[in-house]
C-alpha positions as CSV (number, residue, x, y, z in Angstrom):
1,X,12.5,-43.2,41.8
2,X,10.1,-43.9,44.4
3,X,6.2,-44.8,43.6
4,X,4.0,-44.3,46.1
5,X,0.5,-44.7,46.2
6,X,-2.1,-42.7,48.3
7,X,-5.8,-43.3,48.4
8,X,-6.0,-39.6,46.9
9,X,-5.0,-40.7,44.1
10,X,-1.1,-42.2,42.1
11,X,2.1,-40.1,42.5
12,X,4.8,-40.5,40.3
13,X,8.2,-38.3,40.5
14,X,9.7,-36.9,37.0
15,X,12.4,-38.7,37.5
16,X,10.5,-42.0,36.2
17,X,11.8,-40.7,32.4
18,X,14.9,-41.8,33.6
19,X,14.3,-45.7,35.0
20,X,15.8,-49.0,33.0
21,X,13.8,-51.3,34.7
22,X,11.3,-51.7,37.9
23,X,10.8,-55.1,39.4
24,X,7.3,-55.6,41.4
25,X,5.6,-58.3,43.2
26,X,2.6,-58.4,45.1
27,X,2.1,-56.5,48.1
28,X,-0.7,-56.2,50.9
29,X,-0.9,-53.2,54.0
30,X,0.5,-54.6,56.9
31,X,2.3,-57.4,55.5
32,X,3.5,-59.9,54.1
33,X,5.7,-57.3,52.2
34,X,6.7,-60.1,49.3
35,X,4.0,-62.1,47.7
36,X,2.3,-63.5,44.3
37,X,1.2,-61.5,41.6
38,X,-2.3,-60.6,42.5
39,X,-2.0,-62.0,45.9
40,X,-2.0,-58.6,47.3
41,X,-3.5,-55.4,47.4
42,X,-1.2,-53.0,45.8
43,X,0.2,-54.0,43.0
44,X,-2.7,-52.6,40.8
45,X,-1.6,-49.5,41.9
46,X,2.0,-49.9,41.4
47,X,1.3,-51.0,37.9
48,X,-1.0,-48.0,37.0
49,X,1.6,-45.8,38.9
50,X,4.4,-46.7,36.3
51,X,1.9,-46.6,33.6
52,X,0.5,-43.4,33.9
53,X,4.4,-42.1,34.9
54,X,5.0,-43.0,31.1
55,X,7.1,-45.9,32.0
56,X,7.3,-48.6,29.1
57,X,10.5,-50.9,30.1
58,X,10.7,-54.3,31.1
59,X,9.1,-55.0,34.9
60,X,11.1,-58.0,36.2
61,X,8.9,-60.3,38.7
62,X,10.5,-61.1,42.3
63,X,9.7,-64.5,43.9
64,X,11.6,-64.3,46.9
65,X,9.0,-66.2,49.5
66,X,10.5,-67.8,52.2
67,X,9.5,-71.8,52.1
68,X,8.3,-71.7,48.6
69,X,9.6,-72.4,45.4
70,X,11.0,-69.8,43.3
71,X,9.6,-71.0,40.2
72,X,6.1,-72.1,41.6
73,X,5.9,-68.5,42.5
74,X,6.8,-66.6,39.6
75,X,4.4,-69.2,37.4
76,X,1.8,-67.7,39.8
77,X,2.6,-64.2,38.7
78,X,2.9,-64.8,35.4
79,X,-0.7,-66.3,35.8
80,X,-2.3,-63.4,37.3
81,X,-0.2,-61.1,34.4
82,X,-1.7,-63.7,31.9
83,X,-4.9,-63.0,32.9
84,X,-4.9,-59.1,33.1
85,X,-4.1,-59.8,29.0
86,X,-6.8,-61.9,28.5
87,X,-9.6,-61.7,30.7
88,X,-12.6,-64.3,30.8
């Protein structure tokens, strides 16, 4: 399945019934195309895109960023997923 996002609004296809598991990172228009959780300006979209497609499997976190740490950039995600849970 693709998700896709439009400023009129999310569009999910029928197919999402059928998905395992979606891995996301953060996003932003006109690049970079692989950042933080949070970092960008889509992935609040492609999380209430899954969401209101009915999806409720695991969502693996990519930290592929070129001269960074793997680790230092999934703790980042996790962060801005931590907060999302618990806001101040």
């Amino acid at each position: 399945m693709t998700c896709r996002t439009t400023k009129s609004g999310n569009n999910a296809s029928p197919t999402s019934a059928i998905i395992s598991t979606v891995n996301v990172n953060g996003m932003r228009v006109g690049g970079p195309k692989i950042l933080s959780l949070g970092d960008g300006d889509l992935e609040m979209d492609m999380l209430n895109t899954l969401v209101d497609a009915g999806y409720m499997g695991p969502i693996g976190i990519l930290g592929l960023r070129e001269n960074r740490d793997a680790a230092e950039c999934l703790q980042e995600s996790l962060n801005w997923i931590e907060r999302l849970d618990h806001p101040r």
